[in-house]
C-alpha positions as CSV (number, residue, x, y, z in Angstrom):
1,X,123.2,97.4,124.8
2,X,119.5,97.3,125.0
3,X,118.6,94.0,126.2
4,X,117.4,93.4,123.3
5,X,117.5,89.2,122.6
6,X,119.2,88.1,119.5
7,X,121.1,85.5,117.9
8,X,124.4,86.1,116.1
9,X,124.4,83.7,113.3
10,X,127.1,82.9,110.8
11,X,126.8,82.4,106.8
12,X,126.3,78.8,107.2
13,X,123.6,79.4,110.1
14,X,122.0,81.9,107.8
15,X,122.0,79.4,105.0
16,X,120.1,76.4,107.3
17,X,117.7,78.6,109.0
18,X,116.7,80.4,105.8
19,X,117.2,78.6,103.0
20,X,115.0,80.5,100.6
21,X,117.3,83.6,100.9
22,X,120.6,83.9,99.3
23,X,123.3,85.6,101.2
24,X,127.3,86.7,100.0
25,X,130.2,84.6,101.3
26,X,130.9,86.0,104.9
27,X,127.4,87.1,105.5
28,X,126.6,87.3,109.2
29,X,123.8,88.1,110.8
30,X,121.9,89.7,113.8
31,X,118.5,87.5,114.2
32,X,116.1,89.1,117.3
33,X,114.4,86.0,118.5
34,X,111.3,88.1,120.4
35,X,108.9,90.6,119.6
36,X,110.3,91.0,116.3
37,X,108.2,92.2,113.3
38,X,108.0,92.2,109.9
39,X,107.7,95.0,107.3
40,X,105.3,94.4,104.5
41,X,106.9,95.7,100.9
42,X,102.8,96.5,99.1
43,X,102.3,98.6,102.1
44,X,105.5,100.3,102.3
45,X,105.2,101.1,98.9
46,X,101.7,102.1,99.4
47,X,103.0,104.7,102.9
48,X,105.4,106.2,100.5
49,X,103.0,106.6,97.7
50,X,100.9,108.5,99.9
51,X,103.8,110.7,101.1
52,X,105.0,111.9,97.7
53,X,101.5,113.2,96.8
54,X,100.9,114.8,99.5
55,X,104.7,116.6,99.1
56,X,103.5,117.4,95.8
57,X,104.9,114.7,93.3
58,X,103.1,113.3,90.3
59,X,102.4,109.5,91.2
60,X,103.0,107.0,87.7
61,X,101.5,104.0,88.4
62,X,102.1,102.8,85.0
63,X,105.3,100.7,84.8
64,X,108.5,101.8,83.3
65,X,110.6,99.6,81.2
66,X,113.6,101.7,81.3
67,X,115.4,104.8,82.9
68,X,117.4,106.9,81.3
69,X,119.7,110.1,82.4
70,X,119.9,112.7,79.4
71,X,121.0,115.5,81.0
72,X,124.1,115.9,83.0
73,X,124.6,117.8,86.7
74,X,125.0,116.2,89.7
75,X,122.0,114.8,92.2
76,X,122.5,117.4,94.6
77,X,122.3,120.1,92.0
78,X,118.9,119.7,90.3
79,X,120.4,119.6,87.0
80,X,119.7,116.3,86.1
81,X,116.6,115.5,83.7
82,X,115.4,111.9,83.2
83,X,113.6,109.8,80.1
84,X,111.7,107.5,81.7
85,X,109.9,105.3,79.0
86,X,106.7,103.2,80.4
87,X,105.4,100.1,79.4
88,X,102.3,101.7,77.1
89,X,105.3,103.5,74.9
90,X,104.7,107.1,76.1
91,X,107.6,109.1,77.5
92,X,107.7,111.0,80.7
93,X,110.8,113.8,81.4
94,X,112.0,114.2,85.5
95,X,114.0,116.1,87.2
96,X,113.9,113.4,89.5
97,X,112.7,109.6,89.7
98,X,111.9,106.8,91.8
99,X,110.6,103.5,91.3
100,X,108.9,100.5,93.7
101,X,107.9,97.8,93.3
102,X,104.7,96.2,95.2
């Protein structure tokens, strides 16, 4: 409804034109065929990096090897406490977590 130009494409169009992806049976697709961009992964990852300091959250670069809830609650209730275990052996406990990759 914007005038935007696009291509509908079905699974088997998805499959020729981008043959390094893999997509589910019935897959379709909306490709825009001008002025569209890209989004870069590193730097998203970097952007929200950036924004959790600055909201106050204690950055880990260290990776983890493993995730684990140990205390029950529901997201929305702040009950929940994590284990997260990273790849030097220590142990970190949060109330909440997020990983990325980049």
């Amino acid at each position: 409804s914007k005038n935007v130009a696009h291509e509908r494409l079905s699974h088997e169009q998805l499959r020729t034109r981008f043959p390094y992806l893999s997509f589910p049976p019935g897959s379709v697709g909306v490709y825009e065929t001008e002025g569209a961009g890209y989004l870069s992964a590193r730097k998203l990852v970097q952007a929200q990096t950036v924004l959790a300091e600055k909201g106050g959250c204690h950055v880990i670069s260290e990776e983890a090897t493993s995730v684990e809830k140990i205390q029950g609650g529901s997201q929305n209730s702040g009950s929940e406490l994590f284990e997260v275990t990273l790849k030097g052996g220590s142990k970190v406990l949060s109330k909440k977590s997020a990983g990325g990759r980049g």
